[in-house]
N, C-alpha and C positions, 0 to 999 in steps of 0.2 A: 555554596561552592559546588562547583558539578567537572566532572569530567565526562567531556562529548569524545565519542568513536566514531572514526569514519575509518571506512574499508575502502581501500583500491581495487578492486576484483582484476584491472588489466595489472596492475603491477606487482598485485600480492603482496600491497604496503597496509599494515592500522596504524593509525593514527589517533594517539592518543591526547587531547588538548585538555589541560586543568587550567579551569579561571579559579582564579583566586577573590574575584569582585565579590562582596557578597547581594552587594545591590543590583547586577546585573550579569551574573553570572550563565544567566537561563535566559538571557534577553538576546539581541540581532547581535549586536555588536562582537561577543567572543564569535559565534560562528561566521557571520560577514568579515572578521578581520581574521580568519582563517583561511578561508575560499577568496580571500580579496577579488581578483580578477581572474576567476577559474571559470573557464566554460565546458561544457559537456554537459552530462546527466548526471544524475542523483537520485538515488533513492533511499524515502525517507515515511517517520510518520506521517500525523497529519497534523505535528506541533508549529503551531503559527509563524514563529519564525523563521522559515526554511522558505515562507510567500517570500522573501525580499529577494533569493533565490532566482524564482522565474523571473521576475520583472530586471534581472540584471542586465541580460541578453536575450536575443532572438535562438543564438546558439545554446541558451541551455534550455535541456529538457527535466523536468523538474516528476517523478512519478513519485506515487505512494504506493507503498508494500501492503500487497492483502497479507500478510502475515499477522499484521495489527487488527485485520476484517475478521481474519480467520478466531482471534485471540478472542473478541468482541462478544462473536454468535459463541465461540467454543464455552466462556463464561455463562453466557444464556441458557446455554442447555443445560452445562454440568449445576450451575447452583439456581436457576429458574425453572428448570426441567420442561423448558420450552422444545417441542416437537419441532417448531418452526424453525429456532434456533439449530437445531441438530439437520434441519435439512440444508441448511446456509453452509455448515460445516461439511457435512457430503459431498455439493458441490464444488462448493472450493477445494476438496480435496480432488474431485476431476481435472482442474487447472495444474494441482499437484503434482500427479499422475504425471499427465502430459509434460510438463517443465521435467519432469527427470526422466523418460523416455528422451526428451531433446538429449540429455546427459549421457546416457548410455547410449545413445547411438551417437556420439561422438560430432553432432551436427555441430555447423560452424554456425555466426552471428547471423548471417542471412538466412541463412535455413531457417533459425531457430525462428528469427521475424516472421517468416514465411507459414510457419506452423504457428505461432501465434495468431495470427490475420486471418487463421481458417474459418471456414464455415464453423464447425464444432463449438470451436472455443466461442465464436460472436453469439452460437445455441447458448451454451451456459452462461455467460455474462448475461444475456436478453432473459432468459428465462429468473435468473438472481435478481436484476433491476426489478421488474416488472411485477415478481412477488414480492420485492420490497416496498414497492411503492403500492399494492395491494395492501399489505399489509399496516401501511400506514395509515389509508385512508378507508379503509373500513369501520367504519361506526364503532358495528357490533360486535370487531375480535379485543380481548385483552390478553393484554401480554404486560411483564413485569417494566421496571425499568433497564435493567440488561439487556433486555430484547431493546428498547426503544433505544437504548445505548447504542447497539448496534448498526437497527436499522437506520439511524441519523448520522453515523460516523460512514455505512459506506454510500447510502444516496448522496449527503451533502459534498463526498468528496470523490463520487463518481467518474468525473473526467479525468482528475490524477490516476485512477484507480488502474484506467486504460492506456495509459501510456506506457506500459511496460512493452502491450504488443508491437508498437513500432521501432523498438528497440534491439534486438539479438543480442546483446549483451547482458 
């Protein structure tokens, strides 16, 4: 038995949904019979059932939250005491930065898009991928399974990852 939260951010509504199934309560069917015919965006982990999601419409956009990325390497460092880990964490904390600079200057949805899409931000993302995928195919580095934890939760889910920038919201 689970209770799923979902946030409105334009309407400033939570929503609270208890399945009661115990057979499938973590399965498509509570959240697809939630969202029945909703289009728009979402964001969410990178828990499998939220694919059925995208594939509903062309109109929805479906991103995942580095919060879960950030959680991942933050785990890696603090109980693997991986350096690498703690560098993932750094920069994802410059995407941080920036998203609440958007905040305090009070920019609207386009703007925010606009600063997202920057050169910078494309730096940090490029420079994150491209150590990750360093990192994975390097013979001769080891790293625990939290680090491998991580590295395969944010390569494999990469292109969700970047969907936030063409959004302002």
């Amino acid at each position: 038995k689970y209770v799923w939260v979902l946030v409105n951010k334009l309407t400033s509504i939570v929503y609270f949904l208890y399945d009661n199934d115990e057979s499938d309560s973590r399965g498509t069917r509570p959240i697809s019979s939630f969202l029945d015919s909703f289009k728009g965006g979402i964001q969410t982990d990178a828990y499998v059932v939220y694919k059925f999601f995208t594939g509903q419409s062309d109109e929805n956009n479906h991103a995942l939250c580095w919060a879960h990325v950030r959680s991942k390497f933050f785990q890696a460092a603090k109980y693997g005491n991986d350096e690498n880990a703690e560098w993932f964490v750094r920069r994802i904390g410059e995407l941080y930065a920036i998203e609440l600079k958007c905040r305090e200057d009070h920019l609207d949805a386009e703007q925010i898009k606009t600063r997202r899409e920057s050169a910078d931000v494309t730096d940090i993302l490029s420079e994150m991928y491209q150590r990750a995928i360093w990192l994975q195919n390097n013979p001769n580095l080891h790293y625990g399974n939290l680090m491998n934890t991580a590295l395969n939760y944010m390569v494999n889910n990469w292109e969700k990852l970047q969907t936030y920038r063409h959004d302002g919201r």
